[in-house]
C-alpha positions as CSV (number, residue, x, y, z in Angstrom):
1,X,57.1,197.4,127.8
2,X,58.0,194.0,126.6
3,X,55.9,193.0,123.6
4,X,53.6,189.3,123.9
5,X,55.0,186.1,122.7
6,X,53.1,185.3,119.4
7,X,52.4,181.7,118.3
8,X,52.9,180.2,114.9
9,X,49.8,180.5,112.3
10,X,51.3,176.6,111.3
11,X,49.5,173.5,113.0
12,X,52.3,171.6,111.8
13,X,55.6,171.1,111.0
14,X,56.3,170.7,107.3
15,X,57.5,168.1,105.5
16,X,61.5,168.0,105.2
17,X,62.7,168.9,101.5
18,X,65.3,167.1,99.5
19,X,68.9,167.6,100.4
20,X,68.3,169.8,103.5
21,X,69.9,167.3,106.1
22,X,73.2,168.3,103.7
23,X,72.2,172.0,103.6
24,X,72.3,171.9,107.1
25,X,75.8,170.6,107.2
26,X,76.8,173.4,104.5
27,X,75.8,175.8,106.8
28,X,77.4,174.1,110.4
29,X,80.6,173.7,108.4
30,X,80.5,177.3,107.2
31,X,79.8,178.7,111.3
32,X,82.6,176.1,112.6
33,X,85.5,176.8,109.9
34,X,84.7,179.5,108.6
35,X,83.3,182.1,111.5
36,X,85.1,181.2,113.9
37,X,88.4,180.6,111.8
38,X,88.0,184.5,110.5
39,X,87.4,186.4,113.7
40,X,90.2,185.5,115.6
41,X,92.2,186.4,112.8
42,X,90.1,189.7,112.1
43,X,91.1,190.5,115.6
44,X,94.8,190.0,115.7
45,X,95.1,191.8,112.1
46,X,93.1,194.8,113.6
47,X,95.2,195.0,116.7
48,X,98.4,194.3,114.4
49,X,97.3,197.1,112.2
50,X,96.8,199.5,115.3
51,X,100.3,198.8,116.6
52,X,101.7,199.4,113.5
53,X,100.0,202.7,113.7
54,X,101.6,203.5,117.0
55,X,105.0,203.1,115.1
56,X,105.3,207.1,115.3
57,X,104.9,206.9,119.4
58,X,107.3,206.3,121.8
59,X,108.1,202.0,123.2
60,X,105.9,200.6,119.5
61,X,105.9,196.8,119.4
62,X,104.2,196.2,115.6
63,X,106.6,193.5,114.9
64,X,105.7,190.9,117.8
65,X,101.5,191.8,117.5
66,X,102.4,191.4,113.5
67,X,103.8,187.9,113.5
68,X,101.0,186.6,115.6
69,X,98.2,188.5,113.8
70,X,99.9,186.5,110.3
71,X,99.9,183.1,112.3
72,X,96.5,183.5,112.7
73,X,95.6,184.3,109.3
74,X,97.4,181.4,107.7
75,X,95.1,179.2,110.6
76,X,92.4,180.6,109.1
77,X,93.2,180.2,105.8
78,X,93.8,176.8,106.1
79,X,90.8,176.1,107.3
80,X,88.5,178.3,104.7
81,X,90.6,175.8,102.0
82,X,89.6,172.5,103.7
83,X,85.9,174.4,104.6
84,X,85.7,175.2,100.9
85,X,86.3,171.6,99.5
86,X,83.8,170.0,102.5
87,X,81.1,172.5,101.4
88,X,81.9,171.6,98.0
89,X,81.5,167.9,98.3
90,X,78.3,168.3,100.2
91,X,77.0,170.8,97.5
92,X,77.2,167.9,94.7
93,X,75.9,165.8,97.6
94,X,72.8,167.9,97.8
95,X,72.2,169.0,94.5
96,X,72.1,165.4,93.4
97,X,69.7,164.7,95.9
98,X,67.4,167.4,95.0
99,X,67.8,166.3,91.0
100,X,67.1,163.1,92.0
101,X,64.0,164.7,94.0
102,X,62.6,165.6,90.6
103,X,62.3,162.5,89.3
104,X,60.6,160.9,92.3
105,X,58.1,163.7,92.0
106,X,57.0,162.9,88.6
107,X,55.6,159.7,90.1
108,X,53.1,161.0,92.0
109,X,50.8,161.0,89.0
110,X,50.9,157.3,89.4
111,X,49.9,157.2,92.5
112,X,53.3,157.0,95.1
113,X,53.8,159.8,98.0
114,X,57.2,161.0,97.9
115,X,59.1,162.0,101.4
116,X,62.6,163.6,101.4
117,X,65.6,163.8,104.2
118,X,63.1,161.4,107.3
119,X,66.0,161.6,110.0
120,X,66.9,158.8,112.3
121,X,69.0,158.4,115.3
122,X,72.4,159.8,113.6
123,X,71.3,159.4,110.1
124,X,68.8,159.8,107.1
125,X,66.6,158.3,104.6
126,X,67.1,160.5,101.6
127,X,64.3,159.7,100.1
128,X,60.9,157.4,100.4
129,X,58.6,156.7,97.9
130,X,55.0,155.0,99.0
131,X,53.2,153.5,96.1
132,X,51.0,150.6,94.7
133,X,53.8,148.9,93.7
134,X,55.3,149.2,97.5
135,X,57.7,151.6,99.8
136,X,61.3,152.2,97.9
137,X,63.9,153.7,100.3
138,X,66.1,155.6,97.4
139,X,69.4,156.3,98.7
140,X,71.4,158.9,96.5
141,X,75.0,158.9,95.8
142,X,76.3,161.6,93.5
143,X,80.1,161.1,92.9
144,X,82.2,163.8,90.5
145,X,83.3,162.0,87.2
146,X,86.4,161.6,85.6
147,X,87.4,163.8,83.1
148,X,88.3,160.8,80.4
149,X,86.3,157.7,80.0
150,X,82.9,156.5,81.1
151,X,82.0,156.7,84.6
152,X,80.7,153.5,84.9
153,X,79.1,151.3,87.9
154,X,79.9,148.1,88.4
155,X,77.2,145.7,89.8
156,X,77.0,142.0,90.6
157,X,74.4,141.6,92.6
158,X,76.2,141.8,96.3
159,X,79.1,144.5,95.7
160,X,79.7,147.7,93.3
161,X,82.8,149.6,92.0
162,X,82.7,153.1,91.2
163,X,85.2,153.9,88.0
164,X,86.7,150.7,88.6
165,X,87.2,151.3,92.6
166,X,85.1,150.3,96.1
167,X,84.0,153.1,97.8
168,X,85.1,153.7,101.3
169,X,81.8,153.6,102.1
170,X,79.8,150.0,101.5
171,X,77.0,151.6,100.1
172,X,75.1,148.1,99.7
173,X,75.1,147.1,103.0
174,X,74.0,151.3,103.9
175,X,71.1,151.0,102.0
176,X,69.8,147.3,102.9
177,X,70.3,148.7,106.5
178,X,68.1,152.1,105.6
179,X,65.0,149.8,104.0
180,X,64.8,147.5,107.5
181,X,64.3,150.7,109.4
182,X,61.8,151.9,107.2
183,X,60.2,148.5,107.3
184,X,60.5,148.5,110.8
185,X,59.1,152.0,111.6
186,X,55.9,151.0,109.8
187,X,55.9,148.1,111.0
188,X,55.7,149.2,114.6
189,X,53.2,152.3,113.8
190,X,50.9,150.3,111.5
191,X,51.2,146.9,112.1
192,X,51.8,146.5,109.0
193,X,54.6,144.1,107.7
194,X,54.7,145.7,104.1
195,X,57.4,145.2,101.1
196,X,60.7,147.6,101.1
197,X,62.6,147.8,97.8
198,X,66.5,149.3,98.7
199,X,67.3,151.5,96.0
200,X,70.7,153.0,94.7
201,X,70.4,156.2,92.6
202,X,73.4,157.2,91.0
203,X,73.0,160.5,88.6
204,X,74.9,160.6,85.9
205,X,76.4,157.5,85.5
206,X,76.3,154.6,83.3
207,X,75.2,151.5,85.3
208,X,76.9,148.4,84.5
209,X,74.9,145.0,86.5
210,X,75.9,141.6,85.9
211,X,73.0,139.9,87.7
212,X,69.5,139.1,86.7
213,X,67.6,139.7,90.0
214,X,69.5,142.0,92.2
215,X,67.7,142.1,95.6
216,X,69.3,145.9,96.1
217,X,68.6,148.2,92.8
218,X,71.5,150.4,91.4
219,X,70.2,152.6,89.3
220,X,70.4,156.0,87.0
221,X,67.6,158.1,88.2
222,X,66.3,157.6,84.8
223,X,66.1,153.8,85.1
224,X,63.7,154.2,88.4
225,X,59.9,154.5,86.5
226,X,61.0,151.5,84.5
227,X,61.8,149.3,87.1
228,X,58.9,150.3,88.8
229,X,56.4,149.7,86.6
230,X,57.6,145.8,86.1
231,X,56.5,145.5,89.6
232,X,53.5,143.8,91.1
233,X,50.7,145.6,93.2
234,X,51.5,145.1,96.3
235,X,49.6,148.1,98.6
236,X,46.3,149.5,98.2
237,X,45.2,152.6,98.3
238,X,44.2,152.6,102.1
239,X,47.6,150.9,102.8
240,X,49.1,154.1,100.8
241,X,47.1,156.6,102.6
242,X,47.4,154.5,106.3
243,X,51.4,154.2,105.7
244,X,51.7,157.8,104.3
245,X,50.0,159.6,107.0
246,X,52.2,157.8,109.7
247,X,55.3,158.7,108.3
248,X,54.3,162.3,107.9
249,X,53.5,162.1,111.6
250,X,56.8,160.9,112.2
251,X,58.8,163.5,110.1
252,X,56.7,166.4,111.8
253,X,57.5,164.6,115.6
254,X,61.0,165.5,114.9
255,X,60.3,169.6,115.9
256,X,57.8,171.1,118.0
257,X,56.0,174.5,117.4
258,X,56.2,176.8,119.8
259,X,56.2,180.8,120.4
260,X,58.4,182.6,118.2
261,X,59.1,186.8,118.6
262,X,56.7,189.0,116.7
């Protein structure tokens, strides 16, 4: 007798956590080049092993199911390596997201909500912070460091070099994109035309800006609280609770709850 379909005891969905669009990644990277490169191979070694076994009876062919069974292993193996430095980079990616998350928290005692990983149409906000002094997008980039000399960030106002190079990615231009979403998602769902702040967090490096008034901020996560504080009032605290509960209706819109087995 087939047992009921039970529905979840949650009303709603909750809130995404910090870095878990990249732990998602980890984990589809691990399935695709990892699973899938090791069973194959599994297979073909166990089949190789079994001929190799039938060496002592009559017509054996262990050499032939031997040479494929080691073509797929080196496939594999190649693609565990490049697995292995993809999960690694998004690792760093993640856990500087989720150090960065600590920070933002600490701000709540001044009064800002703090939403983590909103996801749009084929990308994500990493992180949103909803305050008096107005809405920050906070995009995080966590780069590994050289082993000698500072790991500094250039800054002039329109463009940034990382240890003295661009990055493949204009990370400027990323972020300024990110805050007119934001602005235009609250926008369209309050009505409200409120202030967005595009913000650059970079943990663990030494920020380097040449320009007084920088429209985009590039930051140490330690900087952040600072620069926020020199800020004027800009919301209220209906504004804050009006433009918080919407885009914790729109985070939760991304799944639906349904029945799930016993």
């Amino acid at each position: 007798m087939a047992l009921p379909l039970r529905r979840s005891p949650l009303r709603e969905e909750p809130l995404r956590v910090a870095g878990q669009s990249l732990d998602e990644e980890i984990q589809r990277v691990i399935r695709r080049d990892g699973y899938e490169a090791l069973l194959p191979a599994g297979l073909l070694a166990m089949v190789a092993l079994w001929e190799w076994i039938r060496w002592y009876v009559p017509t054996p062919r262990p050499g032939l199911m031997s040479l494929v069974a080691l073509v797929a292993i080196g496939w594999a193996g190649v693609k565990l390596y490049r697995a292995r430095d993809i999960v690694r980079r998004l690792q760093l990616g993640r856990n500087g997201e989720r150090a960065v998350a600590e920070v933002l928290e600490q701000l709540r005692v001044r009064g800002y909500r703090v939403f983590h990983d909103i996801q749009g149409d084929g990308f994500n906000v990493d992180h949103l912070l909803v305050g008096p002094q107005g809405m920050f997008v906070v995009e995080t980039k966590t780069r590994s460091k050289p082993t000698r000399g500072l790991a500094t960030i250039r800054y002039d106002g329109e463009s940034l070099t990382v240890t003295g190079e661009r990055p493949h990615r204009e990370p400027i231009q990323q972020v300024l994109a990110l805050a007119r979403w934001v602005s235009d998602l609250v926008n369209d769902s309050t009505s409200r035309n409120c202030f967005v702040r595009p913000v650059l967090l970079y943990p663990g490096r030494y920020i380097e800006i040449t320009v007084k008034t920088p429209s985009v901020w590039v930051l140490n996560p330690r900087m952040l609280a600072a620069f926020i504080t020199r800020e004027p009032t800009r919301l209220s605290v209906e504004d804050i609770t009006l433009i918080s509960f919407h885009i914790s209706r729109y985070v939760r819109s991304g799944s639906k709850f349904g029945h799930v087995a016993p």
